[in-house]
Each structure stands twice: as C-alpha cells, then as structure tokens.
C-alpha positions as CSV (number, residue, x, y, z in Angstrom):
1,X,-145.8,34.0,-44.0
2,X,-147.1,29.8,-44.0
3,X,-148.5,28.9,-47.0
4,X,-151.7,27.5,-46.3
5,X,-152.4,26.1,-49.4
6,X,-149.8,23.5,-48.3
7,X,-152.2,22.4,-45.1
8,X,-155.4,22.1,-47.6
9,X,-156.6,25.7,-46.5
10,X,-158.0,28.3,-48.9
11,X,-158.4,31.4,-47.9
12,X,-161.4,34.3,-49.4
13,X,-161.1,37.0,-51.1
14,X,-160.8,40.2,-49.5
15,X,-164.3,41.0,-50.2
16,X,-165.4,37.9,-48.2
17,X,-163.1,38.7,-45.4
18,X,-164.4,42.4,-45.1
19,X,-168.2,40.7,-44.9
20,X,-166.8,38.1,-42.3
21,X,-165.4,40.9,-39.9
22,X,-168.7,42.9,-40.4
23,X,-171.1,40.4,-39.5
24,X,-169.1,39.1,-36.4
25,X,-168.8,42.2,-35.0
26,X,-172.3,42.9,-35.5
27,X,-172.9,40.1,-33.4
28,X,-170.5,41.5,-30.8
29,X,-172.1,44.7,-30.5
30,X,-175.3,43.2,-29.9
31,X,-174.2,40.2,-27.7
32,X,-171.0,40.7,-26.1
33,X,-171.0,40.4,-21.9
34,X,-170.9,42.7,-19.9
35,X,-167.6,41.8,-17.7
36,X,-165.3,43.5,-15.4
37,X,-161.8,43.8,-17.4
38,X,-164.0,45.0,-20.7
39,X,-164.8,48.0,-19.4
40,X,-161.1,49.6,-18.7
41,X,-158.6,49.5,-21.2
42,X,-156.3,49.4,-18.5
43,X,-153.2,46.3,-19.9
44,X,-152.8,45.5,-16.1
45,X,-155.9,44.7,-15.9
46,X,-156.6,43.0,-18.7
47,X,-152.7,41.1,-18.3
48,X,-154.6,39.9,-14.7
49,X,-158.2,38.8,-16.6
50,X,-156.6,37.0,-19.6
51,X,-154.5,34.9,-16.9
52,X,-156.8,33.8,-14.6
53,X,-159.4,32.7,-17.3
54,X,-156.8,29.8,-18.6
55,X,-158.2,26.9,-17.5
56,X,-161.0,28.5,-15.4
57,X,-164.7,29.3,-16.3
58,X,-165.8,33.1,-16.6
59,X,-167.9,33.3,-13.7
60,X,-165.6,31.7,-11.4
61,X,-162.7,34.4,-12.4
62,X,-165.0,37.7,-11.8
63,X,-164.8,37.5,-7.8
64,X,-161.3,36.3,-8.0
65,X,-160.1,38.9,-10.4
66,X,-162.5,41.7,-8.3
67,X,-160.9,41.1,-5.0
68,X,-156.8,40.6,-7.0
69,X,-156.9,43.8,-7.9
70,X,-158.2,44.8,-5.1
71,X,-155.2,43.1,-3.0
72,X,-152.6,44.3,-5.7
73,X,-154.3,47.4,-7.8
74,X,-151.1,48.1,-9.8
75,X,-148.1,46.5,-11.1
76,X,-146.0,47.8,-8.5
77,X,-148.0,46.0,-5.8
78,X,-148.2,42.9,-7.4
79,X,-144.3,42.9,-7.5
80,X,-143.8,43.6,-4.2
81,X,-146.5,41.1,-2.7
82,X,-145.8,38.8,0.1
83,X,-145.8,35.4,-1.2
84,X,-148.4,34.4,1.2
85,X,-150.9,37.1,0.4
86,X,-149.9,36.0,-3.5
87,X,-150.9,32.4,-3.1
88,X,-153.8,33.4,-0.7
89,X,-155.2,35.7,-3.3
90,X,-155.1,32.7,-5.8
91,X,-156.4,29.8,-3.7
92,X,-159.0,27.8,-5.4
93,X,-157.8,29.0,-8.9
94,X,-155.4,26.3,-9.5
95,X,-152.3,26.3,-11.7
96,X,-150.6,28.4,-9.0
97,X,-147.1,29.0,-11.5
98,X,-149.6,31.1,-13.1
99,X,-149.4,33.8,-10.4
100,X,-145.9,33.7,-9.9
101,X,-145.0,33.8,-12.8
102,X,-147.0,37.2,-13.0
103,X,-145.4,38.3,-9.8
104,X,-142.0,37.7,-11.9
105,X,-143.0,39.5,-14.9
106,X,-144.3,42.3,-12.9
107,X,-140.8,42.5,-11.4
108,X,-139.4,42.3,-14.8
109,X,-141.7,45.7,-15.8
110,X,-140.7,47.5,-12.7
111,X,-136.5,46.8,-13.4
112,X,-136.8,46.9,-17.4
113,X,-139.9,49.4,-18.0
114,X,-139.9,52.1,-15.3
115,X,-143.0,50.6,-14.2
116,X,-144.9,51.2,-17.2
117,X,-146.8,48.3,-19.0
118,X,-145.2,47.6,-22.3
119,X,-147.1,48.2,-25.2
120,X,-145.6,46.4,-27.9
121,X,-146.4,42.8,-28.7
122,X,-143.0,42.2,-28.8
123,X,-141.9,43.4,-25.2
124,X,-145.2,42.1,-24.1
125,X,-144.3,38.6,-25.1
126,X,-141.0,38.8,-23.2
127,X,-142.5,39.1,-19.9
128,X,-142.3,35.7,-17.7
129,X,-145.6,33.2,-18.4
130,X,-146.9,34.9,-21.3
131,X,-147.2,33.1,-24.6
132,X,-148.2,34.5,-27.8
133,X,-152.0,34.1,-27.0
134,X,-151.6,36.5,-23.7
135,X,-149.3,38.7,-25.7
136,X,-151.7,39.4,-29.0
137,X,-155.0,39.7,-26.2
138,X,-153.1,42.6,-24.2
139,X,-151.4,43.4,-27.2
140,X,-155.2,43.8,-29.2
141,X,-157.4,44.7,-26.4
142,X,-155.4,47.3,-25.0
143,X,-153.3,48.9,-27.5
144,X,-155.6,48.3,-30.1
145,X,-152.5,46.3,-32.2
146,X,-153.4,44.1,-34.6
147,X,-152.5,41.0,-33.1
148,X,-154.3,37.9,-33.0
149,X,-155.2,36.1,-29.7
150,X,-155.2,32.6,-30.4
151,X,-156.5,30.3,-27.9
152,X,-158.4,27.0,-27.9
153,X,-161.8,28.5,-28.4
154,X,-160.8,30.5,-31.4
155,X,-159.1,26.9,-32.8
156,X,-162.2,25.5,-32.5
157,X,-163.9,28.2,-34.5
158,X,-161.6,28.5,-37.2
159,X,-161.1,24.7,-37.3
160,X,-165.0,24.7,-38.6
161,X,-164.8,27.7,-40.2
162,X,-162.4,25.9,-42.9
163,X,-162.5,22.5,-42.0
164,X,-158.9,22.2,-40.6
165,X,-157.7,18.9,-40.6
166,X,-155.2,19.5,-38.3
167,X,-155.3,18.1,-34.6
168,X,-155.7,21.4,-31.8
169,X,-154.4,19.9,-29.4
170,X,-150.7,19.3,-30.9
171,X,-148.9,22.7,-30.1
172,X,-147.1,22.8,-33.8
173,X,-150.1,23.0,-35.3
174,X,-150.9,26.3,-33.6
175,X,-149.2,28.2,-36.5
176,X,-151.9,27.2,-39.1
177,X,-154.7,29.0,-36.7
178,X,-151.9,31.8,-36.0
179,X,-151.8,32.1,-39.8
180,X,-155.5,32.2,-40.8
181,X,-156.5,34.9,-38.0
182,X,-153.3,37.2,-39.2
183,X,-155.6,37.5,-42.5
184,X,-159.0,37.3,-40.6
185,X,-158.4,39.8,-37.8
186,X,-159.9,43.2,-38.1
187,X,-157.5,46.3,-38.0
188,X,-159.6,48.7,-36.9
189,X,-160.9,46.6,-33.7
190,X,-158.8,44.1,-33.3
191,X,-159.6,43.5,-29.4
192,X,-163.1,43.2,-30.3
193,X,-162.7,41.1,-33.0
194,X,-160.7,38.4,-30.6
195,X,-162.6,38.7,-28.0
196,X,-165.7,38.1,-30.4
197,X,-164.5,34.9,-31.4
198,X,-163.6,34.0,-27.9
199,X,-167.1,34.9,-26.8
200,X,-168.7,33.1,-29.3
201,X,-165.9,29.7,-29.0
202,X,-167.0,29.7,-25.2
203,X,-170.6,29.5,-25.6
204,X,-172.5,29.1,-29.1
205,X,-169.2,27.3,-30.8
206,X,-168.4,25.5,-27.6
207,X,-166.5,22.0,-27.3
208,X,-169.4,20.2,-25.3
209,X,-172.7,20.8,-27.0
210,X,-172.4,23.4,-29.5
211,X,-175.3,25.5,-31.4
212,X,-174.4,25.8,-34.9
213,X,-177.7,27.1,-36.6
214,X,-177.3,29.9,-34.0
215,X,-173.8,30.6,-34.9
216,X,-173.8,34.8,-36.6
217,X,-171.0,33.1,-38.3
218,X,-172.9,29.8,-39.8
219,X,-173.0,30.8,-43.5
220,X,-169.4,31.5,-43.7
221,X,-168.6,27.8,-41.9
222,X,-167.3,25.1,-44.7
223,X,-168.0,22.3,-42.0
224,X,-171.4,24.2,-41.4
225,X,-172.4,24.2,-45.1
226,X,-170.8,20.7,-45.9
227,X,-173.0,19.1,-43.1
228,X,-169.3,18.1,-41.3
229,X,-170.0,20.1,-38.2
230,X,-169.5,16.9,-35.7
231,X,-165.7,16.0,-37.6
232,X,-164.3,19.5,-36.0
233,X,-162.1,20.3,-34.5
234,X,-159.7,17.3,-34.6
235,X,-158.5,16.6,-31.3
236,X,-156.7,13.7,-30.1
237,X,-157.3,12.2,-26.8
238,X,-155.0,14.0,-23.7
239,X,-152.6,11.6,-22.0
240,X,-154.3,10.0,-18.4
241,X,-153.1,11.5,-15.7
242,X,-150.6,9.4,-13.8
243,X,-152.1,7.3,-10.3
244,X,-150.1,8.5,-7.4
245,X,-151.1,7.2,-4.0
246,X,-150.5,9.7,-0.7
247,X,-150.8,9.0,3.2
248,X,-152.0,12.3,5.1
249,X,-151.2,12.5,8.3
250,X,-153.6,14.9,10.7
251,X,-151.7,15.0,14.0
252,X,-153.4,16.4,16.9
253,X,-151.5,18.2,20.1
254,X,-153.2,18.0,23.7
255,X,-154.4,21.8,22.9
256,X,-156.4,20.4,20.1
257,X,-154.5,22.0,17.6
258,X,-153.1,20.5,13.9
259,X,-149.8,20.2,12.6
260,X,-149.5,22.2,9.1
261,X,-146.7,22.0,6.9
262,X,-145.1,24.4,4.1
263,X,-145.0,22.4,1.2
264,X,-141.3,23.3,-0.6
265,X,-141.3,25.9,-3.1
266,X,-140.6,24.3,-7.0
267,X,-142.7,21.3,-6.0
268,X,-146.1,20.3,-6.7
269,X,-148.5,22.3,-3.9
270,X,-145.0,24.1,-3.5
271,X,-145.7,27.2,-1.3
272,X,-149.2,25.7,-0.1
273,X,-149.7,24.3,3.6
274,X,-150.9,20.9,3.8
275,X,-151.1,18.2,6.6
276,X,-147.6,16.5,6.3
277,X,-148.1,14.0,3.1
278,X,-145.7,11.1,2.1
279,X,-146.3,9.2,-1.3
280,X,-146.9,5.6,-1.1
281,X,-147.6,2.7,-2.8
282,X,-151.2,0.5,-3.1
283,X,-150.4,-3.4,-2.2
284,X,-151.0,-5.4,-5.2
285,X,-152.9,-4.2,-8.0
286,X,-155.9,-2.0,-6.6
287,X,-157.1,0.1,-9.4
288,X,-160.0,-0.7,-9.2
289,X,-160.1,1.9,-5.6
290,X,-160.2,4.6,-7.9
291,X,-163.3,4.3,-9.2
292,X,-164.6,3.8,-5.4
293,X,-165.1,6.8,-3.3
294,X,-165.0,5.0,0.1
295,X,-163.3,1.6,-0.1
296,X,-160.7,0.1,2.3
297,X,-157.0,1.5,1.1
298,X,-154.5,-1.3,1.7
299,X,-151.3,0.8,1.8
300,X,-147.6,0.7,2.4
301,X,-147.9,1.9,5.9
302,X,-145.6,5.5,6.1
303,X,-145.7,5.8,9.7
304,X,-142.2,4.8,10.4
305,X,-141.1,7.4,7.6
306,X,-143.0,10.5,9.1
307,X,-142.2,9.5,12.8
308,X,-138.5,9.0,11.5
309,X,-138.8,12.8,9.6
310,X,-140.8,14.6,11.7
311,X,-139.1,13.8,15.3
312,X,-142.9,12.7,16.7
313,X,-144.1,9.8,18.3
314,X,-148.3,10.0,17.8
315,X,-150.2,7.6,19.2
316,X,-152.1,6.4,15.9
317,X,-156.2,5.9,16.1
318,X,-157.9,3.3,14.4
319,X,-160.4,5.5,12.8
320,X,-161.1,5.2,8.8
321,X,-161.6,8.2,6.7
322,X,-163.0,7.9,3.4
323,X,-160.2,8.4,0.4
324,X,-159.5,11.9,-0.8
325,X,-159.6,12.2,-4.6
326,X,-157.8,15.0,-6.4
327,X,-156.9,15.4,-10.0
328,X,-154.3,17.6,-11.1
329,X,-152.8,18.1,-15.1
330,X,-150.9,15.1,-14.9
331,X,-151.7,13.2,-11.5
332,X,-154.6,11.7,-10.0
333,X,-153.9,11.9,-6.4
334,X,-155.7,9.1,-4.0
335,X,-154.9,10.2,-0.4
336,X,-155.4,8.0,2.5
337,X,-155.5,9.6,6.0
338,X,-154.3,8.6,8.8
339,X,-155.0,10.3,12.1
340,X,-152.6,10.3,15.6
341,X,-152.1,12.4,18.8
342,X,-148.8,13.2,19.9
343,X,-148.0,14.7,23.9
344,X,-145.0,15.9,23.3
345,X,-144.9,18.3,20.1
346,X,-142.0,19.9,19.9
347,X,-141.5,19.6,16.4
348,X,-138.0,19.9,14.1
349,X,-136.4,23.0,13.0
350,X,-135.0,21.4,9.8
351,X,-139.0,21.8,8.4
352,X,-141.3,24.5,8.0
353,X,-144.0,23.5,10.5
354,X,-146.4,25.0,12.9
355,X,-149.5,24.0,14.9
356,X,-152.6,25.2,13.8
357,X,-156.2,25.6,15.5
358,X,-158.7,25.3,12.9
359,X,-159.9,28.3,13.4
360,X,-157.2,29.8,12.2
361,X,-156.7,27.4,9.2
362,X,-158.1,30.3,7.0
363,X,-155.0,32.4,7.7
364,X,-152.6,30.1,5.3
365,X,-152.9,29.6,1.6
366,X,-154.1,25.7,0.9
367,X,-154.6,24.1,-2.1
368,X,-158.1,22.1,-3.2
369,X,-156.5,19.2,-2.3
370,X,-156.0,20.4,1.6
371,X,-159.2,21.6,1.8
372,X,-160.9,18.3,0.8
373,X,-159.1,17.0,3.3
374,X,-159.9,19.1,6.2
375,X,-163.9,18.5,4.9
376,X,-163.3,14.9,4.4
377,X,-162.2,15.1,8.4
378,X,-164.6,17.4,9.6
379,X,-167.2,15.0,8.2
380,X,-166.1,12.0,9.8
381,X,-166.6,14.0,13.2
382,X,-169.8,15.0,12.6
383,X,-171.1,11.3,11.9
C-alpha cells in the first residue's frame, strides 16, 4: 500500500474515520437525488449511467440514459446494435469512443461471461473503456465491493479534506486520492459512500463556486479549518486546444436535396455524417478571427481539392455564411462554408455519399458540429 506520509498526508485514527463515514452518510440519507440509475441495482445500468456522466452534466444524461436503455435494454442488445442506431442513440453527448467502446465491452461479456455482467472489480476493469473509476463505481454500487470510485469530484474533496499538495489534473498523482479513499471508504455501503462524495464534489464542493460553511463534511476539512479553502485542489492549467481551420461544402442538387458524407470510422467525427469538410489553412496570421463570430475568412480556397475528390462540378454562389465555431478536447475547429449547386450529381463510388432532403436529415447520426452547421445555413435563409 503508498505510504502517504511520504506525500505530506496524515491520516486519522480509526475512531475519526468511523465519525467521517457516519456523518457523510447522514448527509446522504437526507440529501441524496433522486435519479434514474439509483434506484435499480441493475450493473448494466449503472455501467450505462457512470459512462455517460463523464464529461456531461446530470440533467443532460437522464433523457439520454432513459431513451439508451430503452433502444438497447440489456447487454445483449447493446452488442448487437447497428452502428447507426449506436451513434444515433448518442448524438449530442459527445466523446462518441465512449459508446463504442461499451458496444465492445458488451461484446466482450457476451463471448467471455455468458452474458452475465461481471461482478468482480477485477473482470470489471478488463472490459474495453473502463478505468479504475468505472470499475470501483459498478464494482461499489452494484455489488456492494468495497472499492473506491475515484473521479475528479471526489479529488477535489479529498484534496481539501487534507490539503493535498498534489496537482489533480496529472494522472500519477491519482494513486494518492486512490490511497486515502481505500482507508476512507465505508464497507458496509460502499456505493453510497462514493456516490456521497460524488454528490456532494458536484454541487456543495464544486470546482466553480463552492459552499464550504454548507459542506456536512466542513469540520473534518484541514483547508476548511486552516482558512486554505481557495489553495485546493491544485490544478494546473489544461493544454489550448489546437486551431484547425475547415471549408464546408453544402452542395445542392436540382431536387433541392444535400450532399451528406460518412465521415471514416477511427477519425475525428468518424462514423458521423457531415457536409463533405476539407482542412485548410487561414492566409497570414488571422487569430484574431477566433475571437470574432462573423468576420470575413480569408482561406486557402479548397474547391479544386473537393471538385478533384468528389467527381463534381458545382456552380459556386457568392453568398457569406457566418463562421462555425466548434471546440473539441484538443481542437478548436473554425469552419468556413462554402455553398454550390451542381446539375449533374452522380456522385463517386470510391466515398460513402448520398443526397439528402432536409427533412430527412434526422434519419443520420450528426455530430454538434454538423448541426451548427445546418442552423448556421438555415439562418442565413431566413434573413
């Protein structure tokens, strides 16, 4: 087991501990929410709640995660899923490796466990795209193991809790918070003990605008108590996502419909069907356009390119859209569209492409960024 001592971390005694579990779980009892996944103690369903909610807000997941397992009600249906319906089911969620990775790991439990949901932490944590935080919430909340579930919110808490002086963000120091909540965590309600803390790391101990004199947990908090509440966590500044200029091309046929394209699977969007896009580059130094929402792009023109690749010939309208803006992890997309009407559309069979009326544009999976696109269009009719 780590040594805390060695990272400046002393632990209480056991009859501290014991008072620490009771009065958190007080709080629980009397405050936890009332949500979907919390009243089953189905592992399925908790394996579908505990992914959707990384990186999205609460609210947003229940009518995602209602209608999911409504598509896909056991593990056997998830792994049999058309991709289509997959991605479709997902749309708006971001993160989309997220869901195929569970349609893999739900594959994996219908080859190497009959079917049934593993109910050790050990096989849990072999199943594709879950880490050790998935693993000891299923693990905890469904099994009733005593396993901790460490995610950002119960870093933050713990980080106060004994004024950690070890940066959150950097995954090796995960094992410190891993270590602390192995002594913390309750063995006779483990689940609610994680999802205490993650209920009270969301809301009263959140990152933006915390209320500590309202925390259940305040009098056991060293930064709490030591007046260093605004010092915690440490957490060092993300890396800027990189700027990454696209053309869009929305191609009309004479029937009025739109030219869609399957984006390639293993690829950002991969999967997703977009307008055909083409990265390109800004000419000069234009950074300043990203802090504009409806400035003049001046762009390496990829007309040629998509003519060239897509075997049409539009005829290309002067009309001016205003940018799209999209922000993924690690890219901040600025996407210039550029419109054009083609006669003959008989397109290539070396692509996945179709024409699409826009009525029907709800019948393929798109990505945030596609949708702000069709808007941004839509718009520009209207005026």
């Amino acid at each position: 087991m780590l040594d805390l001592k060695e990272y400046g971390i002393v632990m209480w005694d056991a009859e501290k501990i014991a008072s620490f579990r009771r009065t958190l779980l007080d709080w629980y009892d009397r405050e936890k929410r009332d949500l979907p996944w919390r009243r089953i103690k189905n592992p399925y369903y908790i394996w579908v709640s505990e992914i959707m909610l990384q990186q999205t807000q609460v609210q947003t997941v229940i009518p995602y995660y209602e209608r999911f397992l409504d598509w896909f009600p056991t593990v056997k249906d998830l792994a049999e899923a058309p991709e289509e319906k997959l991605l479709k089911a997902w749309e708006g969620l971001g993160y989309y490796s997220r869901v195929r990775n569970m349609q893999k790991a739900a594959q994996q439990i219908m080859t190497d466990f009959a079917g049934q949901f593993p109910d050790t932490y050990d096989n849990i944590a072999k199943l594709k795209g879950i880490g050790p935080y998935t693993a000891g919430a299923i693990s905890s909340i469904a099994f009733d193991l005593p396993e901790p579930a460490v995610d950002g919110n119960v870093m933050r808490v713990m980080a106060r809790l004994f004024e950690v002086n070890y940066d959150i963000g950097d995954p090796k120091n995960r094992k410190i918070f891993q270590a602390i909540m192995e002594i913390l965590i309750d063995p006779d309600r483990p689940g609610d003990f994680n999802q205490a803390l993650m209920d009270l790391g969301s809301d009263i101990e959140s990152a933006k605008n915390p209320r500590p004199d309202e925390s259940p947990i305040r009098f056991f908090c060293a930064a709490y108590l030591n007046g260093t509440y605004d010092k915690y966590p440490i957490k060092l500044p993300k890396k800027k996502p990189k700027p990454v200029q696209i053309q869009a091309f929305i191609i009309r046929n004479m029937k009025g419909e739109f030219l869609l394209e399957k984006n390639i699977d293993g690829r950002l969007l991969g999967g997703f069907w977009t307008f055909p896009i083409i990265e390109t580059d800004f000419i000069g130094q234009q950074l300043s356009l990203f802090k504009k929402d409806n400035c003049a792009l001046e762009t390496v023109s990829q007309k040629a390119i998509f003519e060239e690749n897509y075997a049409l010939k539009p005829v290309w309208t002067d009309n001016n859209f205003t940018p799209v803006k999209h922000t993924f992890s690690h890219q901040k997309w600025t996407i210039e569209i550029v419109e054009g009407i083609v006669k003959d559309d008989k397109l290539p069979t070396h692509k996945e492409l179709c024409w699409v009326t826009t009525e029907d544009f709800n019948q393929f999976p798109m990505a945030t960024p596609q949708k702000k696109m069709i808007k941004t269009y839509e718009d520009s009719k209207k005026g």
